[in-house]
VEXDO-101609 format. One record per residue (C-alpha): residue in three letters; x, y, z; residue number from 1. Coordinates in steps of 0.02 Angstrom, whole numbers, padded with zeros to 5 digits. Example, Ala and Ser with C-alpha at 12.3 -4.5 7.8 and 13.67 -1.06 7.14 Angstrom:
2
site aa=ALA	x=00615	y=-00225	z=00390	i=1 $
site aa=SER	x=00684	y=-00053	z=00357	i=2 $
This chain:
379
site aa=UNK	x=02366	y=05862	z=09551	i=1 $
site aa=UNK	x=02231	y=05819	z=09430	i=2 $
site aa=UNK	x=02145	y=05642	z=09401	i=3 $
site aa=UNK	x=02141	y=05550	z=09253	i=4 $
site aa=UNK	x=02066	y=05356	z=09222	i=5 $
site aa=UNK	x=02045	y=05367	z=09400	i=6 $
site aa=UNK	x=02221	y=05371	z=09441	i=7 $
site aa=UNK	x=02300	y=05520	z=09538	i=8 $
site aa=UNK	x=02443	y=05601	z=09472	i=9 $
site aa=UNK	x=02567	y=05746	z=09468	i=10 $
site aa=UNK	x=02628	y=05870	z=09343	i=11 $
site aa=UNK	x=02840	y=05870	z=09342	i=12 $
site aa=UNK	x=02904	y=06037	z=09434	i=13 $
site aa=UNK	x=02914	y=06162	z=09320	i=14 $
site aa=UNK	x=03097	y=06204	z=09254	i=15 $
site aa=UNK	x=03150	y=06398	z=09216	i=16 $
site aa=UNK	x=03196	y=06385	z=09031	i=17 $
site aa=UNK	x=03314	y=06534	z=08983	i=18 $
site aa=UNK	x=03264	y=06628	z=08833	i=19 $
site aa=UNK	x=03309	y=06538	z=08671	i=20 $
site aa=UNK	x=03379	y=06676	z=08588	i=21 $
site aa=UNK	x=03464	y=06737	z=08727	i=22 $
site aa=UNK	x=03544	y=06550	z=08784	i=23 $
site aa=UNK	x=03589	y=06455	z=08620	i=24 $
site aa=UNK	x=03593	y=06283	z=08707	i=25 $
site aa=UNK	x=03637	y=06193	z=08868	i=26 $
site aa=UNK	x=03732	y=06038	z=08898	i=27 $
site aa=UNK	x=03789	y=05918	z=09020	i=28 $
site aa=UNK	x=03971	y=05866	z=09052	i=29 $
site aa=UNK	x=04094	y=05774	z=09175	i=30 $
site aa=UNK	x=04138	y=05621	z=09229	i=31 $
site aa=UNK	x=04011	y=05461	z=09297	i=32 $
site aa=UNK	x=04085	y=05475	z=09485	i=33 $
site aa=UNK	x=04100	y=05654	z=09496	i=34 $
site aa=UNK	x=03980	y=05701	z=09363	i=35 $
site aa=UNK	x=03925	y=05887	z=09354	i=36 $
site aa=UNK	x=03761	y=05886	z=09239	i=37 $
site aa=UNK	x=03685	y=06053	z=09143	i=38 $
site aa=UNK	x=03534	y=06146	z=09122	i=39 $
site aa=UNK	x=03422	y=06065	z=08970	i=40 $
site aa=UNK	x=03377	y=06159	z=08832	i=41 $
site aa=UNK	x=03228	y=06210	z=08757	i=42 $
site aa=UNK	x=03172	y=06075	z=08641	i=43 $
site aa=UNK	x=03255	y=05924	z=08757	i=44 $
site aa=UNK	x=03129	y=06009	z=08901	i=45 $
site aa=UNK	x=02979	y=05971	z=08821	i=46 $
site aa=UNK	x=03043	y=05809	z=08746	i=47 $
site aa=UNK	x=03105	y=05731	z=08907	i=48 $
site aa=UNK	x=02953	y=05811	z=08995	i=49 $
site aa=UNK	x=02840	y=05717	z=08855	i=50 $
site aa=UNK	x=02911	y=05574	z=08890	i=51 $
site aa=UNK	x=02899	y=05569	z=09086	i=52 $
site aa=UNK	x=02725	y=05582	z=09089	i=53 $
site aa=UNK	x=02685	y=05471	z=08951	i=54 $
site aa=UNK	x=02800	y=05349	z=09054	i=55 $
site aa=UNK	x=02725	y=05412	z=09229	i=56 $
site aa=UNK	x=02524	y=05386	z=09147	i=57 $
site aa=UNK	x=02587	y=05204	z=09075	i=58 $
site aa=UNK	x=02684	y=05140	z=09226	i=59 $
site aa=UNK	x=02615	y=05227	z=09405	i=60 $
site aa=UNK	x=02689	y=05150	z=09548	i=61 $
site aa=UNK	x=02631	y=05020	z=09664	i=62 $
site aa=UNK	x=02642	y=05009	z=09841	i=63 $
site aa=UNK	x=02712	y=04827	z=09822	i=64 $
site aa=UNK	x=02878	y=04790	z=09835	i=65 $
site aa=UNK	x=03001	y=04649	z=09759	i=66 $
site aa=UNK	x=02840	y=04618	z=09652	i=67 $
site aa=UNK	x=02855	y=04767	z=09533	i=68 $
site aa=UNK	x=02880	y=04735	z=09340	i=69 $
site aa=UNK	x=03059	y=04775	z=09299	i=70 $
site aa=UNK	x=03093	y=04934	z=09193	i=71 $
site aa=UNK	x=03138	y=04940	z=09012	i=72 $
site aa=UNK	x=03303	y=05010	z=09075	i=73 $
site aa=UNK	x=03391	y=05061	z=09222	i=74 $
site aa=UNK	x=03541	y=05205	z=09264	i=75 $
site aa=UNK	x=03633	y=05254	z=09402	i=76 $
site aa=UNK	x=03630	y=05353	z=09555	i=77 $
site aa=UNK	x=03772	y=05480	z=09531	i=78 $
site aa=UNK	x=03851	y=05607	z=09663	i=79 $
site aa=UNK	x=03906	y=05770	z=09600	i=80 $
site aa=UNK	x=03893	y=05947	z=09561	i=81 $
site aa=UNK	x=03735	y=06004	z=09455	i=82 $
site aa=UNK	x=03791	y=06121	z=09337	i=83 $
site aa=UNK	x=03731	y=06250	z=09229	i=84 $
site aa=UNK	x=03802	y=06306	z=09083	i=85 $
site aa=UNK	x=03780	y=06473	z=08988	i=86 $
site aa=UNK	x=03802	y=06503	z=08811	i=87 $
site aa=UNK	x=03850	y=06652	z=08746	i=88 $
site aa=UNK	x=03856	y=06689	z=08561	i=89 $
site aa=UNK	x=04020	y=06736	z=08493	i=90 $
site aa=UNK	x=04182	y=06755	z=08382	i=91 $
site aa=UNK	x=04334	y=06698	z=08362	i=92 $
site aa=UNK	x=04434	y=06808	z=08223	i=93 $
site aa=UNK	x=04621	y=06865	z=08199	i=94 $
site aa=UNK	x=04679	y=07014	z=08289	i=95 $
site aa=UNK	x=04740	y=07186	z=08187	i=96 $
site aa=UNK	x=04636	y=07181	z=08047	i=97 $
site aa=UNK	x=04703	y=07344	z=07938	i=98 $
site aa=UNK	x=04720	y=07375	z=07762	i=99 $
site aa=UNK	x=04858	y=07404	z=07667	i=100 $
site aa=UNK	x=04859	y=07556	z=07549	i=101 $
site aa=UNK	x=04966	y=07554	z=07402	i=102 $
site aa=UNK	x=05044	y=07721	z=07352	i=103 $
site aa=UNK	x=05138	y=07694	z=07183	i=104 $
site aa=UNK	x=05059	y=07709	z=07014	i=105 $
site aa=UNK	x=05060	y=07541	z=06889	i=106 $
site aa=UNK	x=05011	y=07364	z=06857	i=107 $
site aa=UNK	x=04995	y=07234	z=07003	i=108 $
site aa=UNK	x=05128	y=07081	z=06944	i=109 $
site aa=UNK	x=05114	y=06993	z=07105	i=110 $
site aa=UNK	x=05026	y=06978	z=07278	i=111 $
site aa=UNK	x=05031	y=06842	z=07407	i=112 $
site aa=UNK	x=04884	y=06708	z=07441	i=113 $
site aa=UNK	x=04770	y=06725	z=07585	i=114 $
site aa=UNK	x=04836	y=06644	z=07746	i=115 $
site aa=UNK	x=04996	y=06688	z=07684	i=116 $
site aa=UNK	x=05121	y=06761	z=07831	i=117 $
site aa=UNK	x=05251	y=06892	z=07773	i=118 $
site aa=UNK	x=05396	y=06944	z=07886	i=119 $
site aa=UNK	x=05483	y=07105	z=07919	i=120 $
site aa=UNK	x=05620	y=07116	z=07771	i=121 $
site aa=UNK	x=05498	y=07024	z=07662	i=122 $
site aa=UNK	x=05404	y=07064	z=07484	i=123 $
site aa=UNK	x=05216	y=07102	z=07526	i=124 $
site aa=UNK	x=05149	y=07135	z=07344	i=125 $
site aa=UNK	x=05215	y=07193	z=07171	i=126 $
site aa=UNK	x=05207	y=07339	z=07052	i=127 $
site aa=UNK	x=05270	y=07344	z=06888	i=128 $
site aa=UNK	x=05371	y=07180	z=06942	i=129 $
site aa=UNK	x=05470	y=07278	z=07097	i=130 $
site aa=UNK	x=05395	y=07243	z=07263	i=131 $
site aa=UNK	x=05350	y=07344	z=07392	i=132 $
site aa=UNK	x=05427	y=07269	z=07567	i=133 $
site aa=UNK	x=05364	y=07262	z=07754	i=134 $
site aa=UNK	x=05472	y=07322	z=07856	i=135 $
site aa=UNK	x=05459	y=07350	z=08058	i=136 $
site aa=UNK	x=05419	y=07494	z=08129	i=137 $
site aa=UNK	x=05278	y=07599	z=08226	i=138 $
site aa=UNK	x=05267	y=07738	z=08109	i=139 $
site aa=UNK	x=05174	y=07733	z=07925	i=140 $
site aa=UNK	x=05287	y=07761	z=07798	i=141 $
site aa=UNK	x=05237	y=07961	z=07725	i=142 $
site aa=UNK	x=05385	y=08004	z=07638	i=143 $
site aa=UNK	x=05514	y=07969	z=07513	i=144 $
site aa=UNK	x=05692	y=07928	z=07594	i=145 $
site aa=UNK	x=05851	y=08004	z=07522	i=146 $
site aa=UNK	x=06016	y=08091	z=07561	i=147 $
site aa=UNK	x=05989	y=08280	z=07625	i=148 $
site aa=UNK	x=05799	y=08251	z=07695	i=149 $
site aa=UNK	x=05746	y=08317	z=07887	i=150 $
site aa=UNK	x=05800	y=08220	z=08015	i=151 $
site aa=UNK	x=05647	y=08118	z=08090	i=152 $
site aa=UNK	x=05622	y=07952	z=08179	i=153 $
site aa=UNK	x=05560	y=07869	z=08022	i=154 $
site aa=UNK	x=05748	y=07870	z=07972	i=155 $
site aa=UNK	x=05782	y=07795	z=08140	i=156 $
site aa=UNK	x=05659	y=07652	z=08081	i=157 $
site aa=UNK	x=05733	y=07638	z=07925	i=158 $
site aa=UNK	x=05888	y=07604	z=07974	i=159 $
site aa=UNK	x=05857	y=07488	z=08115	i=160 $
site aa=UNK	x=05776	y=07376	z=07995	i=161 $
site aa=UNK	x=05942	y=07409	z=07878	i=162 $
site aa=UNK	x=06042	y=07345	z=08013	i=163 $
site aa=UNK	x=05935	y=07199	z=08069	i=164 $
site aa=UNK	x=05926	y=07137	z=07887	i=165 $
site aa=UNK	x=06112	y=07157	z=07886	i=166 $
site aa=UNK	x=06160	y=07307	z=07768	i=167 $
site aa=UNK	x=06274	y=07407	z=07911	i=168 $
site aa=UNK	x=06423	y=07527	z=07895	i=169 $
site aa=UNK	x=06305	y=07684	z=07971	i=170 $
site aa=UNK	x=06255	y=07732	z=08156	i=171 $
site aa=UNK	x=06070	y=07699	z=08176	i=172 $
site aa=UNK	x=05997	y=07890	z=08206	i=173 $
site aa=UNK	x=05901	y=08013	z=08127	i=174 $
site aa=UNK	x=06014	y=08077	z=08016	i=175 $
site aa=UNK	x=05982	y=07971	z=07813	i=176 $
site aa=UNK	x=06184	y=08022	z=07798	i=177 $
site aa=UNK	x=06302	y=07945	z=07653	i=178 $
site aa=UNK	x=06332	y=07812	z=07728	i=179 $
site aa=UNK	x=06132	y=07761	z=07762	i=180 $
site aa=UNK	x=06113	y=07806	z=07561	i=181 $
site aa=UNK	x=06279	y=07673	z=07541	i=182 $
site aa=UNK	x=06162	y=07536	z=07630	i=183 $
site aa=UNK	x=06013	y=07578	z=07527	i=184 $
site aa=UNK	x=06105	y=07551	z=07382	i=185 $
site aa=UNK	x=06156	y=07354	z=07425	i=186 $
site aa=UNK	x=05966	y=07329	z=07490	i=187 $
site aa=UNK	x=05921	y=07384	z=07321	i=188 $
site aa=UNK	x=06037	y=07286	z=07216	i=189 $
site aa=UNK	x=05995	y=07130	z=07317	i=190 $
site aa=UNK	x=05799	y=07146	z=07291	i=191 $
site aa=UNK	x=05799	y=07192	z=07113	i=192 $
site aa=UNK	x=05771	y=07379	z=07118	i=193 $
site aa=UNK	x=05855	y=07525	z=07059	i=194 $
site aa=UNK	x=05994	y=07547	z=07147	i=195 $
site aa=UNK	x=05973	y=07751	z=07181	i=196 $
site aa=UNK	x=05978	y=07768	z=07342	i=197 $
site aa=UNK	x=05819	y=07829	z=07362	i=198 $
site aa=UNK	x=05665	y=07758	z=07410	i=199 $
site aa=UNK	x=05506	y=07836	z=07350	i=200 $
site aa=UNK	x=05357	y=07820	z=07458	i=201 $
site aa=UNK	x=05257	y=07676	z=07436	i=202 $
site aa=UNK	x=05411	y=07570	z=07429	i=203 $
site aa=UNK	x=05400	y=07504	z=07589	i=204 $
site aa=UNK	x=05246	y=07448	z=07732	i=205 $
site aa=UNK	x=05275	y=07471	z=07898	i=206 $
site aa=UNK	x=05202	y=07386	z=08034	i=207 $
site aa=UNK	x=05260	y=07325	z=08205	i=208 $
site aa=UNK	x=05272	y=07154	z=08179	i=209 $
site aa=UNK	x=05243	y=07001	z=08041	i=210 $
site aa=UNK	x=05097	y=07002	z=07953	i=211 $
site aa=UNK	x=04933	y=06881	z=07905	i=212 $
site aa=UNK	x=04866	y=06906	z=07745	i=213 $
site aa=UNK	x=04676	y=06874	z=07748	i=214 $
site aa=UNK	x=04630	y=06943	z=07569	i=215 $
site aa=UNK	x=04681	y=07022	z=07411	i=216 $
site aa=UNK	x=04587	y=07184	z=07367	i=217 $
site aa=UNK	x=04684	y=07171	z=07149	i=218 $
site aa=UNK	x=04718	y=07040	z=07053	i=219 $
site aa=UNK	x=04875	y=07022	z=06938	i=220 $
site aa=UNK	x=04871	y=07122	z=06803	i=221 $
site aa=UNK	x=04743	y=07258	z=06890	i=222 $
site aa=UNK	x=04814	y=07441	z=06881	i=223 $
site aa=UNK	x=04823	y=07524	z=07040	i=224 $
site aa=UNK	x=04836	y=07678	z=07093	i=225 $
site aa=UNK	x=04898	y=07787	z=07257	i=226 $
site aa=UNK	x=04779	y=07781	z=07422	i=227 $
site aa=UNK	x=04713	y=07609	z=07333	i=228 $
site aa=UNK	x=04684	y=07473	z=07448	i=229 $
site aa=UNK	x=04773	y=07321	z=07384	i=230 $
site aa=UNK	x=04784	y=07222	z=07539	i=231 $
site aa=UNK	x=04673	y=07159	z=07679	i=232 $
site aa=UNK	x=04810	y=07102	z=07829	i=233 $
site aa=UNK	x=04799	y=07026	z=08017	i=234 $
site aa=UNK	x=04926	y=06990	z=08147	i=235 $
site aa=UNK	x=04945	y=06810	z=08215	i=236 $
site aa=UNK	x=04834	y=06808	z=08375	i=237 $
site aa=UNK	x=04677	y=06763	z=08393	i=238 $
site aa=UNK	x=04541	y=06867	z=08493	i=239 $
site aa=UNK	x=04387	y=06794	z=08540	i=240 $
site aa=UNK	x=04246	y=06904	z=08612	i=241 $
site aa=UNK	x=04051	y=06843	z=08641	i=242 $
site aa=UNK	x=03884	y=06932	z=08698	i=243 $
site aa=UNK	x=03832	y=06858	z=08879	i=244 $
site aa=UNK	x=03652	y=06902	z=08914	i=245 $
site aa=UNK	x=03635	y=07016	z=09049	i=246 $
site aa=UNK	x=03523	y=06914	z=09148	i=247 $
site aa=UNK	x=03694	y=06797	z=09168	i=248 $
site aa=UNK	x=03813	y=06948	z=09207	i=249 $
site aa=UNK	x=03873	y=06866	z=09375	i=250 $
site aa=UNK	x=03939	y=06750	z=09270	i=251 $
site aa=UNK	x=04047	y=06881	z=09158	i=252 $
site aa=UNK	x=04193	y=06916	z=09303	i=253 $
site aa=UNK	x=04369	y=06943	z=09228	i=254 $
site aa=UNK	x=04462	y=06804	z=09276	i=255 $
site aa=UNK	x=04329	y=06683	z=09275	i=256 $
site aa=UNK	x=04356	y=06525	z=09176	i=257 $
site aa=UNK	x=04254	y=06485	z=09019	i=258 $
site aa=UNK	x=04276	y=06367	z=08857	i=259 $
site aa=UNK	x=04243	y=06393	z=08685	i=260 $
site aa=UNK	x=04148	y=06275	z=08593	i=261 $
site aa=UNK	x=04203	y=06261	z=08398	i=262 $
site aa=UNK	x=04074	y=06224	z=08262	i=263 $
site aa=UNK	x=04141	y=06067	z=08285	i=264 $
site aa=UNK	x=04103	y=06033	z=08456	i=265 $
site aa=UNK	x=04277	y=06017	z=08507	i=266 $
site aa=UNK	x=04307	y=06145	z=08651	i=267 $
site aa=UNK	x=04470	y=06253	z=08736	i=268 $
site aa=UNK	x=04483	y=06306	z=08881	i=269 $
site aa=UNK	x=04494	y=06502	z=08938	i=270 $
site aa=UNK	x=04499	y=06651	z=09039	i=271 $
site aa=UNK	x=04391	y=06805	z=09029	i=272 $
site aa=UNK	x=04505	y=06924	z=09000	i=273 $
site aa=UNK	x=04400	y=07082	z=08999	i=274 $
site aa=UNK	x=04208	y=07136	z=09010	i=275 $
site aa=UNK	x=04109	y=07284	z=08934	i=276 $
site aa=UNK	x=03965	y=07385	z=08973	i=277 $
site aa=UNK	x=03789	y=07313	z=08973	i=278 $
site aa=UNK	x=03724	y=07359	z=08769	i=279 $
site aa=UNK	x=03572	y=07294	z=08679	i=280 $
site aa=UNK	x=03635	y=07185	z=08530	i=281 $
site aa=UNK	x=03549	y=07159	z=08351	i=282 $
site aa=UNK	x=03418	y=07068	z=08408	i=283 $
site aa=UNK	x=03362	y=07204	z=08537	i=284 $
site aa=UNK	x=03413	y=07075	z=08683	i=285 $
site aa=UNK	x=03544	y=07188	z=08839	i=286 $
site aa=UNK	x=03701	y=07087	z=08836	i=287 $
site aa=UNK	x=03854	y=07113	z=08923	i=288 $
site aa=UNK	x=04024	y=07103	z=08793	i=289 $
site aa=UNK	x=04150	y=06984	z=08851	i=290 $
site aa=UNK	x=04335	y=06950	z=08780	i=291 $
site aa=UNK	x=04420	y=06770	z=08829	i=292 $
site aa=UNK	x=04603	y=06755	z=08807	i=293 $
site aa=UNK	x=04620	y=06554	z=08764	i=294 $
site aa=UNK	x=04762	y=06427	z=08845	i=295 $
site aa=UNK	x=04792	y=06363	z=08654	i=296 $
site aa=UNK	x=04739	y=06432	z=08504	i=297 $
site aa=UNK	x=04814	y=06275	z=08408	i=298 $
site aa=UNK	x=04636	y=06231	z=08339	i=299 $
site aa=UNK	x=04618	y=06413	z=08243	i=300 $
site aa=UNK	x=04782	y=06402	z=08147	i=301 $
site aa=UNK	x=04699	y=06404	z=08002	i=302 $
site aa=UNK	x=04580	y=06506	z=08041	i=303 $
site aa=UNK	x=04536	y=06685	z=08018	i=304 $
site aa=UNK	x=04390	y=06715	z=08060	i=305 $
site aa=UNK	x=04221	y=06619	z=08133	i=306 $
site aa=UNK	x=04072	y=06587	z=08241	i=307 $
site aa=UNK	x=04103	y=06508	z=08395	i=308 $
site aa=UNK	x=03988	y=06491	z=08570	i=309 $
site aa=UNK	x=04074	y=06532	z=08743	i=310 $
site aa=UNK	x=04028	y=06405	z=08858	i=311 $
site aa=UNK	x=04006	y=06483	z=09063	i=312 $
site aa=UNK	x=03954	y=06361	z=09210	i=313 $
site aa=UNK	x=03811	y=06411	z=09369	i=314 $
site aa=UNK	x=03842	y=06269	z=09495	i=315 $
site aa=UNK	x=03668	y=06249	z=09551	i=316 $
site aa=UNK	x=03701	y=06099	z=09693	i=317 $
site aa=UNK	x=03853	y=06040	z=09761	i=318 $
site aa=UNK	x=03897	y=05864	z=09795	i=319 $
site aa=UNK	x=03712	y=05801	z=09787	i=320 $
site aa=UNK	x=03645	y=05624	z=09715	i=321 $
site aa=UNK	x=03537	y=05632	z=09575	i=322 $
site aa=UNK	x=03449	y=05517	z=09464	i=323 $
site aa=UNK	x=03367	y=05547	z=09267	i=324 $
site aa=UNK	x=03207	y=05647	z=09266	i=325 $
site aa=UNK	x=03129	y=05522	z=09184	i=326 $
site aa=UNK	x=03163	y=05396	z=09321	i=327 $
site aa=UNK	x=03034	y=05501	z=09418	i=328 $
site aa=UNK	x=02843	y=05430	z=09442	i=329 $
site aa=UNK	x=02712	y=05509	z=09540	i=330 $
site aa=UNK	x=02691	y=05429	z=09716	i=331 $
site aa=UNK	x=02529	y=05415	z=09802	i=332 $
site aa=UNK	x=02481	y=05545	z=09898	i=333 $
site aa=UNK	x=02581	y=05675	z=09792	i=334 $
site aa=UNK	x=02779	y=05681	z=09755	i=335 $
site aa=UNK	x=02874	y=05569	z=09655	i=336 $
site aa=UNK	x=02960	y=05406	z=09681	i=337 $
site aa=UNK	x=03096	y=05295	z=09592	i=338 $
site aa=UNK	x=03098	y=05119	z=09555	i=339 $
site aa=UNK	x=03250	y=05063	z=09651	i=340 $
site aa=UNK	x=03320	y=04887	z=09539	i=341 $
site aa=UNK	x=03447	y=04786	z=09634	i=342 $
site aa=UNK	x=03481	y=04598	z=09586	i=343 $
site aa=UNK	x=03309	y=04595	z=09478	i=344 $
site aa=UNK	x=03204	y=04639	z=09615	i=345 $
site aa=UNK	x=03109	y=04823	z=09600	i=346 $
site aa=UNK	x=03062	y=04906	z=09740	i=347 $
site aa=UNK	x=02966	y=05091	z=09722	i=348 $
site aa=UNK	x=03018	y=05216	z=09869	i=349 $
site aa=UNK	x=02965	y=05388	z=09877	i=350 $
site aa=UNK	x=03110	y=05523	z=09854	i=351 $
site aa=UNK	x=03123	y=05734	z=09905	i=352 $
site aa=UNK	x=03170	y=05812	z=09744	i=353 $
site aa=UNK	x=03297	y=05947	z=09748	i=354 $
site aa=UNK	x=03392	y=06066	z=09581	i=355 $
site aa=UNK	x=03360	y=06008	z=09414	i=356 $
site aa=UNK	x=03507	y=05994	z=09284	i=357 $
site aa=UNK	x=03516	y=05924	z=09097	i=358 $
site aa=UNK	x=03373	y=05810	z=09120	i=359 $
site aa=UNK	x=03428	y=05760	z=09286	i=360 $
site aa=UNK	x=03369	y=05796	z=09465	i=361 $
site aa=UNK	x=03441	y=05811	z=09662	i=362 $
site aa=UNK	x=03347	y=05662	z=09757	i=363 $
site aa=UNK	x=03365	y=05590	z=09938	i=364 $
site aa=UNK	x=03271	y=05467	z=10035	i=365 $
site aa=UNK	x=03261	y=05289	z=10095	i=366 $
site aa=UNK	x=03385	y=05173	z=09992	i=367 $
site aa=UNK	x=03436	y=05328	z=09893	i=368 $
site aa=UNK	x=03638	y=05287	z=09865	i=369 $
site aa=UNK	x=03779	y=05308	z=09758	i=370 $
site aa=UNK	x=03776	y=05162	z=09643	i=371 $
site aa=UNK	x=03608	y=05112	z=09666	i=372 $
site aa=UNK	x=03513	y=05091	z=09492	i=373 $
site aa=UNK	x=03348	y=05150	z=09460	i=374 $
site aa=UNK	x=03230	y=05119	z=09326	i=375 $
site aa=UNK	x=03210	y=05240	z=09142	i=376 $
site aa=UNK	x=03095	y=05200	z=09015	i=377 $
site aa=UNK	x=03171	y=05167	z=08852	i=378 $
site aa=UNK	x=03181	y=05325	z=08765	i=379 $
């Protein structure tokens, strides 16, 4: 306590302000009945702290009661949970990034804009004006298919996707037989190819399901060559993975719920769906790697990649009344007191002070209620 213009007052508790680096920003959310408030961040702390005292040195309380001056404003005595919340850096980015290597030898006529999906049985780029076609399958294509070559379970795939596309007359095995070479031959025809019955490699993609195209690696009209990467592909899903600092680790439990905040602001709900090993990040900072699987990922349709902030919550005080911390004023003799406004009459009563969340603060005492308005200054 220090005195100043002969007037005795106190210095506001001080708050534990998380690294900057480390905690992006804090917030406050919920409802006005139920209301679960959040830890401030850095540059609100010293503004609302600022404020307080300029407001607690302007306006001290008096020991009089329905004679006090009435505030500038006035808020309410909530109940709720104080709550902290935890930001943790992250991104939100399309899962099974690859890219797809061309193996034929000519001029690129066509290839297929980002964002673009292609399906199994579908054109995925152009050479020479014949395109090369995605087909399903778990295997890479590394070989040329025709009548007499080794048995192998990239025939198999082959000829599933024959059959699903709807060229049939063949069992689906191993064996590329006559009647596999017959189907070739009407795939061909009906995609503008040479109908030989032979598909050189490079013909066809394989991959296990649809793909996202993100980027184009050619341009019409570019010559391209084998092992030449011509496109950069995704799948559909999203993935979404952020850096919690390791001081918050408690937090980072699979199974735990967690939002993600978009640029923005709009949020969606989650699950952490998997956590790393504690690893020092760019900045030098230990972080623990988190992944969140989301509820809806209808806000990143269009979206391939970007920055995003994963949003935990600390409760730090269950069901507890609390008031603005600027409401507080010293009171005489040390502490701090509220002006209690009911019906235009002000009456100053000195409170306990409990956990302190988003600007706001735990406080009990005589006339302390649910409801019960208290006087701000006007910020």
């Amino acid at each position: 306590m220090t005195e100043q213009d002969g007037q005795s007052t106190d210095q506001l508790p001080s708050l534990s302000v998380p690294d900057a680096a480390a905690h992006p920003r804090r917030r406050r959310y919920g409802g006005r009945r139920r209301a679960a408030f959040v830890v401030i961040a850095l540059g609100a702390v010293a503004a609302t702290a600022a404020t307080g005292m300029a407001y607690m040195r302007q306006s001290p309380p008096a020991p009089t009661t329905a004679g006090d001056r009435l505030p500038a404003e006035t808020r309410d005595i909530v109940r709720g949970d104080l709550v902290s919340e935890v930001h943790a850096a992250g991104a939100v980015q399309l899962s099974g990034g690859r890219d797809i290597k061309n193996h034929l030898t000519g001029i690129v006529t066509w290839t297929p804009k980002a964002n673009a999906a292609v399906n199994p049985g579908e054109r995925l780029y152009a050479v020479d004006n014949r395109p090369v076609f995605l087909l399903r399958g778990s295997l890479p294509a590394w070989r040329e298919f025709k009548k007499g070559m080794a048995d192998g379970d990239d025939v198999r795939m082959l000829e599933q996707n024959l059959a699903e596309l709807g060229y049939t007359g063949f069992t689906v095995d191993e064996e590329f037989s006559e009647k596999t070479e017959a189907a070739v031959k009407r795939w061909q025809k009906n995609n503008g190819l040479e109908t030989t019955g032979t598909i050189e490699l490079g013909r066809v993609v394989y991959a296990t399901g649809g793909l996202r195209v993100a980027s184009a690696a050619v341009r019409v009209g570019d010559p391209i060559a084998p092992a030449q990467n011509v496109l950069r592909v995704t799948g559909f899903d999203h993935s979404v993975s952020a850096d919690v600092p390791a001081k918050e680790q408690d937090l980072a439990v699979q199974g735990a719920k967690a939002e993600v905040e978009l640029l923005n602001g709009k949020r969606v709900k989650g699950t952490i769906s998997s956590v790393g090993t504690e690893k020092m990040n760019a900045d030098g900072k230990k972080v623990v790697p988190i992944a969140i699987r989301m509820e809806s990922t209808r806000l990143f349709d269009n979206t391939q990649s970007t920055d995003i902030v994963v949003v935990l919550r600390r409760i730090e005080a269950e069901d507890v009344l609390s008031v603005p911390v600027i409401a507080l004023l010293p009171a005489d003799g040390g502490g701090y007191a509220v002006q209690l406004v009911n019906d235009g009459a002000v009456k100053t009563v000195e409170v306990k002070t409990g956990a302190f969340a988003d600007g706001h603060v735990e406080v009990s005492g005589a006339g302390i209620e649910e409801g019960a308005r208290v006087g701000v200054p006007t910020l």
